[in-house]
PAMAR-14069 format. One record per residue (C-alpha): x negated, y negated, z; residue in three letters; residue number from 1. Coordinates in steps of 0.5 Angstrom, whole numbers, m for minus. Layout:
X Y Z ala NUM
...
This chain:
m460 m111 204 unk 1
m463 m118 202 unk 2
m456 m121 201 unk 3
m453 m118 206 unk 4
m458 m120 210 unk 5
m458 m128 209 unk 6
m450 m128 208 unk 7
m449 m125 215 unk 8
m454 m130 218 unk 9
m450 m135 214 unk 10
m444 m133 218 unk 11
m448 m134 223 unk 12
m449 m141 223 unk 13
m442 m142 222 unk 14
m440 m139 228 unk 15
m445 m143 231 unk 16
m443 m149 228 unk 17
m435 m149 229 unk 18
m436 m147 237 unk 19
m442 m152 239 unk 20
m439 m158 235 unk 21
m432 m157 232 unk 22
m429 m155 239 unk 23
m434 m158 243 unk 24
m429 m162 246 unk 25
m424 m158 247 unk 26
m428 m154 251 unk 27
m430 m159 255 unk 28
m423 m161 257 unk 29
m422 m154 259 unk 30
m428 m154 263 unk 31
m426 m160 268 unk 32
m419 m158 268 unk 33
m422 m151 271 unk 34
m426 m155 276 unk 35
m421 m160 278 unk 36
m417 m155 280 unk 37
m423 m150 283 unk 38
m424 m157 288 unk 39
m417 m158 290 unk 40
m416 m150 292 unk 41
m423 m152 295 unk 42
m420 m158 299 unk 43
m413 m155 301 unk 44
m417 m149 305 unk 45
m420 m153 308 unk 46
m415 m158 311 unk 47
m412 m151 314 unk 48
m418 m149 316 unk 49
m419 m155 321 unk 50
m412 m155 322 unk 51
m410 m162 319 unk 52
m416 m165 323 unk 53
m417 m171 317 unk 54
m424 m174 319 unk 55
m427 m166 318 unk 56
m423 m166 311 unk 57
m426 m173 310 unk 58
m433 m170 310 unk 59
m432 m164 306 unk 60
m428 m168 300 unk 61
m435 m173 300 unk 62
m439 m168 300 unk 63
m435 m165 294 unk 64
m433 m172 290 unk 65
m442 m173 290 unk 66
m443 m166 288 unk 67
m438 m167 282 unk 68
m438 m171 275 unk 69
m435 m177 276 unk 70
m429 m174 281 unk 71
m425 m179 284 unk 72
m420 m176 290 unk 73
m415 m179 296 unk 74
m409 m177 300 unk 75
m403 m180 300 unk 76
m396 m180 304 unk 77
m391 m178 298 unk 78
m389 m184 299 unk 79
m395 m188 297 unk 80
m398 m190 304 unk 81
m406 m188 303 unk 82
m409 m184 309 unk 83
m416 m182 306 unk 84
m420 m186 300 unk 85
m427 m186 299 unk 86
m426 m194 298 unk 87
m421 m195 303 unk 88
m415 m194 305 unk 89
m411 m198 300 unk 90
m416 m199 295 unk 91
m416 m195 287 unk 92
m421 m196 282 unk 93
m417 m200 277 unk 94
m417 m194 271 unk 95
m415 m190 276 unk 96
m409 m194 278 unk 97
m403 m192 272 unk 98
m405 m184 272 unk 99
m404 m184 281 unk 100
m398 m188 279 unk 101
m395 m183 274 unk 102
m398 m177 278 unk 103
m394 m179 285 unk 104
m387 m180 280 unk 105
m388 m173 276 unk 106
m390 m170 283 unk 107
m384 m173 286 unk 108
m379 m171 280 unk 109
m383 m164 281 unk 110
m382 m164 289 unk 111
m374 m163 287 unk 112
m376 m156 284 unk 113
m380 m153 290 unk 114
m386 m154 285 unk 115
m393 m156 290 unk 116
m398 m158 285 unk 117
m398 m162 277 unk 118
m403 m163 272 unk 119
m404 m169 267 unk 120
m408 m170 262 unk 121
m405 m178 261 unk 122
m408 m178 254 unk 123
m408 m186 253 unk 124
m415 m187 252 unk 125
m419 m193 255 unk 126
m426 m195 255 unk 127
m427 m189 260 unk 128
m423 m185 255 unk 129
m418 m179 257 unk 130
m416 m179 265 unk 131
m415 m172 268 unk 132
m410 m172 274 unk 133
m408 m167 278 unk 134
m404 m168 284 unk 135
m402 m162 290 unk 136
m399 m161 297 unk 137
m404 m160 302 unk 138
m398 m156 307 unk 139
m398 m151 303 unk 140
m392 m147 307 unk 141
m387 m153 305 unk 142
m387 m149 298 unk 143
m388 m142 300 unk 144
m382 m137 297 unk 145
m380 m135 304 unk 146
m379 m143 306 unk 147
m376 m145 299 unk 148
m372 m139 299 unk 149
m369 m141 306 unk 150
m368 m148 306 unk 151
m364 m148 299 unk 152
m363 m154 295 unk 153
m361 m158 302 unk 154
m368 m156 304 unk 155
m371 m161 300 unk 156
m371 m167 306 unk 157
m376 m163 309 unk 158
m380 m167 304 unk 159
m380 m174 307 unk 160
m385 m179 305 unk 161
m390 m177 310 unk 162
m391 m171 306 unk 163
m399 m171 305 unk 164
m401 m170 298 unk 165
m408 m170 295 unk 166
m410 m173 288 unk 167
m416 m171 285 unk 168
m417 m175 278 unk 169
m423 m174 273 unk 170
m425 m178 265 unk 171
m427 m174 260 unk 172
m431 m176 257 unk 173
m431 m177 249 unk 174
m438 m172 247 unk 175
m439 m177 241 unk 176
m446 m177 243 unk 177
m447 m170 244 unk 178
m444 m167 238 unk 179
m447 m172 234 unk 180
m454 m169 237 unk 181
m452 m163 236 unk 182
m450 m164 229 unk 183
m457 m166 227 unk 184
m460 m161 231 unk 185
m456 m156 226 unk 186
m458 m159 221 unk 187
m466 m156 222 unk 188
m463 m150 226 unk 189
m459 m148 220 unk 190
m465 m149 215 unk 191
m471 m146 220 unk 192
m465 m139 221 unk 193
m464 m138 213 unk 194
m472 m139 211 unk 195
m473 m133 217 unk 196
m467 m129 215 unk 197
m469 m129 208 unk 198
m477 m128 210 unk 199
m474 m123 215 unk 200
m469 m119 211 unk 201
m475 m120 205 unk 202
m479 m116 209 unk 203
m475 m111 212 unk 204
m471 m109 205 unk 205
m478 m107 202 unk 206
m481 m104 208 unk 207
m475 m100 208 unk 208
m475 m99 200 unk 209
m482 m97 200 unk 210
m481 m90 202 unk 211
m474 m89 199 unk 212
m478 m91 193 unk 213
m483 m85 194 unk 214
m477 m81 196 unk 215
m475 m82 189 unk 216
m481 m81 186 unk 217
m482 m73 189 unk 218
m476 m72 188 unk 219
m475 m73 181 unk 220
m483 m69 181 unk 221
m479 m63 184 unk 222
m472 m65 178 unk 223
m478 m62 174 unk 224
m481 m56 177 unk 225
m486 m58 181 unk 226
m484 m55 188 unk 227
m487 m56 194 unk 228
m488 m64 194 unk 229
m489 m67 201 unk 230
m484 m73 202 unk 231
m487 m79 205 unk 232
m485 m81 212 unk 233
m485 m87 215 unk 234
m482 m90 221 unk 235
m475 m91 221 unk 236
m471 m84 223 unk 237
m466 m83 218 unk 238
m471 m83 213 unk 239
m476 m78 216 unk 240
m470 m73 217 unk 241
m468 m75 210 unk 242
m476 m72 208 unk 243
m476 m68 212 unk 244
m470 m65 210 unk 245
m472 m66 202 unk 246
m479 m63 204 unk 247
m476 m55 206 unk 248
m471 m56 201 unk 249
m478 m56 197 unk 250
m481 m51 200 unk 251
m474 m47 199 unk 252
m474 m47 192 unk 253
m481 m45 191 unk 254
m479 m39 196 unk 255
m473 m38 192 unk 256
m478 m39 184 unk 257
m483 m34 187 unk 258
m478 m29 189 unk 259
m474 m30 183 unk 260
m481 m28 178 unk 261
m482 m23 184 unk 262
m475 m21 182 unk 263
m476 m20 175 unk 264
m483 m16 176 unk 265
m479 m11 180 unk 266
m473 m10 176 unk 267
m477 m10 171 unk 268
m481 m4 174 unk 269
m475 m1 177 unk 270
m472 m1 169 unk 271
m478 0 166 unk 272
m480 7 168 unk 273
m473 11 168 unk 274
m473 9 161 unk 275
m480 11 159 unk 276
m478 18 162 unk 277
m471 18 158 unk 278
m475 15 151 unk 279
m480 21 152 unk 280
m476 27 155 unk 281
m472 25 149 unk 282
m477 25 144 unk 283
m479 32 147 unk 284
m472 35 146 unk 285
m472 33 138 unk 286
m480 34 137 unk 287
m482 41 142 unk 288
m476 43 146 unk 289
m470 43 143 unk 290
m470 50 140 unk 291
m472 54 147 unk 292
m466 53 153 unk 293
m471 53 159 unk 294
m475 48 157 unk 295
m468 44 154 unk 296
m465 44 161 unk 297
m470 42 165 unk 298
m471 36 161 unk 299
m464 34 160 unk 300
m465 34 168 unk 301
m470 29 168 unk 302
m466 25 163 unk 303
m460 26 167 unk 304
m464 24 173 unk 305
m467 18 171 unk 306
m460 16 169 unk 307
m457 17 175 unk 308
m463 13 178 unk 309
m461 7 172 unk 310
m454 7 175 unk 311
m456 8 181 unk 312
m459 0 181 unk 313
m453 m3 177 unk 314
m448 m1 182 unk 315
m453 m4 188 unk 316
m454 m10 184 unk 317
m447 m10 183 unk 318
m444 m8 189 unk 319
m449 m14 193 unk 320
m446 m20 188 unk 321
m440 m18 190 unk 322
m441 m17 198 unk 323
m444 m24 196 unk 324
m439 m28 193 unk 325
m434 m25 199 unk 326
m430 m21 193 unk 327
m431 m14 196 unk 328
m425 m12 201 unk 329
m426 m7 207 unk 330
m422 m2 209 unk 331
m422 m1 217 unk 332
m420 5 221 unk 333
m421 8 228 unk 334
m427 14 227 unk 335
m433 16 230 unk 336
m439 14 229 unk 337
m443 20 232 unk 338
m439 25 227 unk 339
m440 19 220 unk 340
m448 19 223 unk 341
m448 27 223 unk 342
m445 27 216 unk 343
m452 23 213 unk 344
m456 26 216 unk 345
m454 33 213 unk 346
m455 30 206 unk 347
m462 29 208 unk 348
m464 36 210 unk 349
m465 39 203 unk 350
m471 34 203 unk 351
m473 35 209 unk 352
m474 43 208 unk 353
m477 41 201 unk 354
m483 35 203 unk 355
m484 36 210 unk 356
m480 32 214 unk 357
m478 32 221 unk 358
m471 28 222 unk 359
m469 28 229 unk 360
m462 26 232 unk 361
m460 24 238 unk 362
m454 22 243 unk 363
m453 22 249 unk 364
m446 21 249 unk 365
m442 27 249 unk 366
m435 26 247 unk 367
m432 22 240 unk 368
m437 15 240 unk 369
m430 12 236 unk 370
m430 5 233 unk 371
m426 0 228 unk 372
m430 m1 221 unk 373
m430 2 214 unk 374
m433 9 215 unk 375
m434 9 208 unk 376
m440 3 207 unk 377
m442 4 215 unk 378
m444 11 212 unk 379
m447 8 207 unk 380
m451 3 212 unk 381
m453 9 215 unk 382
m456 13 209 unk 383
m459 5 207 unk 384
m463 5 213 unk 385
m465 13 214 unk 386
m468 13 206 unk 387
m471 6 208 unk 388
m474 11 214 unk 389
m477 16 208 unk 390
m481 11 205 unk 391
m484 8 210 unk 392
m485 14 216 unk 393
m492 15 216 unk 394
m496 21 216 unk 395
m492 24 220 unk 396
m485 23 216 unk 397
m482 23 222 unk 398
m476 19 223 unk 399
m471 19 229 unk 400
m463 16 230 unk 401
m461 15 236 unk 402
m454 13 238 unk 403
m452 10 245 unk 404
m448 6 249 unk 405
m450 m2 251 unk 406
m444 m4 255 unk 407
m438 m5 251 unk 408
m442 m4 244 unk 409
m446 2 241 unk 410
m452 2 238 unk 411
m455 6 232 unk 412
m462 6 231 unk 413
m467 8 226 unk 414
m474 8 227 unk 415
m481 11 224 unk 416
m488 12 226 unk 417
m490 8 219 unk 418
m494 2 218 unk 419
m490 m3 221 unk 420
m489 m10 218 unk 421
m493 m16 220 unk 422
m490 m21 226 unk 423
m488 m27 220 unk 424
m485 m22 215 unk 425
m480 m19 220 unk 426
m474 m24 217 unk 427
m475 m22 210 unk 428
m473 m16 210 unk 429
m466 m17 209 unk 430
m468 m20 202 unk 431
m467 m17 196 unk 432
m474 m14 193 unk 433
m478 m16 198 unk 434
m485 m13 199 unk 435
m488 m12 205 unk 436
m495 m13 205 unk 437
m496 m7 210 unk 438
m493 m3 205 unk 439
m498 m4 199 unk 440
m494 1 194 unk 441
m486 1 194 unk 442
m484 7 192 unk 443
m482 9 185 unk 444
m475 12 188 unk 445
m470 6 190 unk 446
m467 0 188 unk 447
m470 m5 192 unk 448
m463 m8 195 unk 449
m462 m2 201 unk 450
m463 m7 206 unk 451
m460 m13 202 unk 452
m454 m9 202 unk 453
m454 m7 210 unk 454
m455 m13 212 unk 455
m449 m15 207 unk 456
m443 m9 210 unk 457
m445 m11 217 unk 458
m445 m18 216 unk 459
m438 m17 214 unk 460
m435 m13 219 unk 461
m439 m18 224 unk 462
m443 m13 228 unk 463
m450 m15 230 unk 464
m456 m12 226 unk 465
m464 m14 227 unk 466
m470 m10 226 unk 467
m477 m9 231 unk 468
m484 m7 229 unk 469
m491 m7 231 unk 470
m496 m6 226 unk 471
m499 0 225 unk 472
m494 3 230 unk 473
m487 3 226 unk 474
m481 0 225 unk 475
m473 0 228 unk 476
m468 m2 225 unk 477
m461 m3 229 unk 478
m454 m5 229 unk 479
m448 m6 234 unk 480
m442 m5 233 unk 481
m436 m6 239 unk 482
m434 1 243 unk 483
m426 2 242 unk 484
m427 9 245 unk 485
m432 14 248 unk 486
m427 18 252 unk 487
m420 17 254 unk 488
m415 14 249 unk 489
m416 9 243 unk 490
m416 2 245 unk 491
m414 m2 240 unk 492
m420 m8 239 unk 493
């Protein structure tokens, strides 16, 4: 930044230089040929305003010659016979005497191609350097298109030597002077730019390096496991976005670190207890049972039953890595969702007659609720979220389903009386393992991936899905689906 910095107030200075001293002249030149030519359009006006009353355009043209730098200006016939100078009727200044003298030839040969006005630069120094003349028709119509085109070539005799022409003639002036002031002044500006850029430049890398430095520094603290580092923000704005950003990037990765050991406790229970039941259940058959059948039988069950559980987890973690990675496919078709939610619910009767539970479903659409999904895995959306009602219902295990139509879509809903889950914890639940502190104990049954992998399916099929809860008076999860038919034909989506 320092280098750039001095180089480009380097190039500065030249650009600088090579405008005020190197083309000083030539701008100068063009700016008295713009001038000249501004005050003869000047004069010409109003010689038309006053309708060719010589004695008011005198008082304009002296108004203009003592305004101007060093301008000289009079009217001739084309022939030479003055009509209007500053010193008299005959008199020019002597300087100007040759560039009047070539004007009035160079207009005259120009007359012959209908030209009303030429510029010339004689280009012959002097001692009052170059001459600036410019030389034009006061009677604008004699050249207009119209007339030109109607008088044709021998037309031109209507341009007799009474015709009145206005020569404007200025020096410009060598800006010798000038420029070598200039130059000397260049000298000190150039050293006074480049000392301030350095010091500037100087100030503003550090002041800029100086955070980015302590970027580095809590970034190479988060590199070695140190999450949760703050990032120094300063007063530049990319930068206090780019610590901002590395700031919840930290406090992600110290998220993601307490669930990943929080994963492995979790898994590691979930892993630890059906394998406990299988090594004890085991050692019961070879030490006790294994020579009475009943006894046999129900401990196989219990064996075969934790195995189910411990395949149960494998095929959830499996299934939600492979909904993850966006390798598992969805099968669609058109079929209704009341009857699917039905079929769920039917699983859970045996459960419900056994521990008390009240499970109620309701729906207030009468005809076939038909939607376009995978049956298969919005079957399992459904079963997900009804177990999860069963381990969180509350004393008195009820749990409801409703299902109702929203416009063009249809709801599905599950709620439970339960615990509920706090107001800063809502967002979490679709994280896989994650506990909710209102739910002191997780249940022994379940892989802790049910929600993970609801919110995986519906993710897939593009339905919106959320859950509310108020502590301490249960919990709704929900989802929507797009309605292709409640009666009459299926209108494909």
């Amino acid at each position: 930044m320092l280098a750039y910095f001095v180089a480009f107030s380097m190039l500065i200075v030249l650009i600088i230089y090579g405008l005020q001293v190197l083309f000083l002249n030539y701008y100068f030149a063009q700016m008295k040929v713009a001038e000249t030519r501004k005050i003869a359009n000047q004069v010409v006006d109003t010689y038309e305003k006053v309708g060719g009353d010589l004695s008011k355009l005198t008082k304009t043209m002296d108004f203009l010659s003592a305004t101007g730098d060093d301008i000289y200006m009079r009217i001739e016939t084309l022939g030479g016979e003055a009509i209007v100078a500053p010193y008299g009727d005959s008199y020019v200044i002597p300087k100007y005497e040759t560039s009047i003298s070539d004007a009035r030839e160079s207009l005259r040969r120009s007359a012959k191609n209908f030209a009303s006005r030429v510029t010339a630069d004689s280009g012959s120094p002097s001692s009052e350097g170059r001459i600036l003349t410019y030389a034009c028709f006061l009677d604008r119509e004699l050249v207009s298109p119209e007339v030109a085109s109607s008088l044709g070539r021998n037309g031109l005799k209507s341009w007799d030597s009474s015709s009145y022409v206005l020569y404007i003639l200025t020096s410009v002036r060598p800006a010798t002077s000038t420029v070598s002031i200039l130059r000397d002044q260049f000298i000190y500006v150039s050293i006074i730019a480049m000392l301030l850029s350095f010091v500037i430049s100087l100030y503003f890398s550090k002041r800029i390096s100086r955070p980015l430095k302590s970027i580095t520094r809590s970034a190479a603290e988060m590199g070695k496991g140190n999450y949760g580092v703050q990032f120094e923000r300063c007063n530049y704005t990319e930068i206090n976005e780019l610590a901002d950003t590395l700031t919840r990037a930290s406090h992600e990765l110290e998220k993601t670190e307490m669930y990943q050991k929080d994963l492995v406790a979790n898994v590691s229970h979930d892993l630890r207890t059906p394998l406990t039941m299988i090594k004890s259940y085991a050692e019961m058959i070879r030490d006790l049972s294994g020579d009475i059948p009943e006894k046999r039988e129900a401990h196989l069950a219990v064996i075969i039953d934790e195995t189910d559980r411990l395949n149960t987890l494998v095929t959830d973690m499996l299934n939600l890595r492979h909904m993850q990675n966006k390798t598992i496919s969805i099968e669609r078709t058109y079929f209704d969702l009341k009857e699917a939610t039905l079929s769920i619910l039917a699983s859970f009767d045996i459960r419900c007659q056994q521990e008390g539970y009240n499970l109620i479903f309701n729906c207030k659409e009468k005809d076939a609720v038909i939607i376009y999904g995978d049956e298969s895995k919005i079957k399992q959306v459904i079963a997900n979220l009804v177990g999860n009602a069963f381990k969180f219902c509350g004393e008195d295990k009820k749990i409801i389903v409703n299902i109702k139509r929203i416009g063009k879509k249809v709801r599905c809903e599950v709620r439970d009386n339960g615990a509920g889950i706090a107001p800063d914890e809502v967002d979490h639940v679709w994280e896989r393992y994650y506990k909710s502190s209102s739910n002191l104990v997780r249940p022994v049954e379940g892989s802790g991936l049910g929600l993970s992998i609801v919110k995986e399916i519906l993710t897939l099929h593009k339905a919106q899905y959320g859950v509310t809860s108020k502590v301490g008076k249960g919990t709704t999860f929900w989802f929507e689906m797009d309605l292709v038919r409640s009666k009459g034909a299926i209108t494909r989506p």
